[in-house]
C-alpha positions in Angstrom: 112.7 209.1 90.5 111.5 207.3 87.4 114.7 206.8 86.1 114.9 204.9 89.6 111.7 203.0 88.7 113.1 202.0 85.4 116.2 200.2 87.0 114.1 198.4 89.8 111.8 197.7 86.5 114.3 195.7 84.9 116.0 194.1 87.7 112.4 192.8 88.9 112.8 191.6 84.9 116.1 190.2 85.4 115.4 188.4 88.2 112.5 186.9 86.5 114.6 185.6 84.5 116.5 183.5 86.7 113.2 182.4 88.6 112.0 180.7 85.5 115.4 179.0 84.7 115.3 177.6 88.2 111.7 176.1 87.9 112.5 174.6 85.0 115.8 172.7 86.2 114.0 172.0 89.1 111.1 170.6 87.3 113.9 168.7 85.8 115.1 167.3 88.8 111.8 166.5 89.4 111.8 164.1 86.4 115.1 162.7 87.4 113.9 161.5 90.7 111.2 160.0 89.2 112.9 158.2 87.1 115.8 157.3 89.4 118.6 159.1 87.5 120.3 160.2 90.5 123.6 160.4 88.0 122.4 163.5 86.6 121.2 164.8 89.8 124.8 166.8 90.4 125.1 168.6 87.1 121.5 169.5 87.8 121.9 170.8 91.5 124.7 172.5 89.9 122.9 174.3 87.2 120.8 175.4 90.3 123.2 177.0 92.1 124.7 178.7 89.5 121.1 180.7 88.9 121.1 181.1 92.7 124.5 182.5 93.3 123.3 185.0 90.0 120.4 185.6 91.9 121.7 187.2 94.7 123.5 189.8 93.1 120.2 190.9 91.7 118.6 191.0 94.4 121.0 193.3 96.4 120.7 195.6 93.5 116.9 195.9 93.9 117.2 196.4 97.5 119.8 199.1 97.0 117.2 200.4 94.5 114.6 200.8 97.0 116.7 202.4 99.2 117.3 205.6 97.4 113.7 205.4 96.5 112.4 205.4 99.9 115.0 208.2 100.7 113.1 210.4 98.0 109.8 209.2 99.2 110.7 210.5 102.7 109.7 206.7 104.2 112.0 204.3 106.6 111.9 201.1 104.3 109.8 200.6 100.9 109.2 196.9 99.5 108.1 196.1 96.0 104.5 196.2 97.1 105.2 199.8 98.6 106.6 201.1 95.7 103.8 199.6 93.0 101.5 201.9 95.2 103.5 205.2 94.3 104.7 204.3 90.9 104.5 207.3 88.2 101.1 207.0 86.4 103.3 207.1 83.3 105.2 204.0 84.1 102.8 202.1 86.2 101.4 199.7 83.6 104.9 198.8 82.3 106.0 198.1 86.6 103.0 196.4 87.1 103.5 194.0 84.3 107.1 193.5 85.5 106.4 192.9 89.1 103.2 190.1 88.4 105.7 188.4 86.2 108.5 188.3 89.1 105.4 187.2 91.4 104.1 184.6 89.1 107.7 183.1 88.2 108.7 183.2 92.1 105.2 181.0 92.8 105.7 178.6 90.4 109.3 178.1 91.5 107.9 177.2 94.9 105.2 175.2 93.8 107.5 172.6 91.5 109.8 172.8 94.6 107.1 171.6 97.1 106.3 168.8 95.1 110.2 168.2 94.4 110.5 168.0 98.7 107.2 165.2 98.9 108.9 163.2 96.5 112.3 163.4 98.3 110.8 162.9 101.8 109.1 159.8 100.6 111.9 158.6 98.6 114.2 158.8 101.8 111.0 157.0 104.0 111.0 154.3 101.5 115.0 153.6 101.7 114.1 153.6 105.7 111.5 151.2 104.6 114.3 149.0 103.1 117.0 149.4 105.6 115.0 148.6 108.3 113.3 145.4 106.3 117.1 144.3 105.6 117.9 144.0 109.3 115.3 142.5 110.3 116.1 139.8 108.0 113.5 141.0 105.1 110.3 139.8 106.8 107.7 140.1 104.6 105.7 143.9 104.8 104.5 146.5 102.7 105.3 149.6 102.6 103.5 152.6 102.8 104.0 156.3 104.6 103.2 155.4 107.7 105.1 151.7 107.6 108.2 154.1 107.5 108.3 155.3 111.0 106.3 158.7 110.3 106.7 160.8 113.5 102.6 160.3 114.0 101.2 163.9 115.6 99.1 163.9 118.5 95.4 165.3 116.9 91.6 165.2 119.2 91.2 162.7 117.7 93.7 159.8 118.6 94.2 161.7 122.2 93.5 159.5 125.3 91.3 161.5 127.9 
């Protein structure tokens, strides 16, 4: 069984790996929004999919690895959290260290892409913006979120009793 643990060890490491690439190109494409290089966009998305399609891959071979380790633990399905609660005492600190790091890299990867999606979202309401101010013959308005024909939500408050 440890022998088991050391392979899910380091794919959790592996996959780490290719977390942390990803948030940095994607923090790159952050930066190329920003500052408009949409030219360098491509090679960028395709730096990202690379990592992804390597990603995968990895990922299979975890799940496959805790498979067989739920077999020998005599459960029906065992996740990462599942097995960090019956890792070997002799191994434990070495798993724990791998599986925060493949936490901590999967976090940040969502967090630089949530800020990637706001600025795409409001880059695409601002070319509304533009469109729409070109047809109507680019009468004079400013733009902001809401300018850009934001779907508005009904909330208590704006609701008509």
């Amino acid at each position: 069984m440890n022998e088991l643990y050391f392979l899910l060890i380091e794919s959790m490491k592996e996959e780490t790996v290719h977390y942390r690439r990803l948030a940095l190109l994607a923090r790159d494409q952050k930066e190329l929004l920003i500052a408009g290089n949409v030219s360098s966009l491509p090679e960028n998305i395709r730096l990202q999919e690379k990592q992804v399609f390597a990603l995968t891959p990895i990922q299979g071979h975890r799940n496959d690895i805790l498979i067989k380790l739920a077999k020998l633990m005599g459960v029906k399905k065992l996740d990462l959290n599942g097995a960090a609660k019956k890792v070997p005492a002799e191994i434990a600190e070495e798993f724990n260290k791998a599986f925060a790091e493949l936490v901590r890299s999967a976090k940040e990867l969502a967090l630089v892409n949530d800020v990637s999606a706001k600025l795409l979202d409001n880059a695409m309401k601002f070319s509304k913006f533009t469109l729409k101010a070109i047809r109507e013959g680019g009468k004079k308005k400013s733009f902001s979120i809401s300018a850009a024909g934001e779907n508005k939500q009904p909330s208590f408050v704006n609701r008509v009793v």
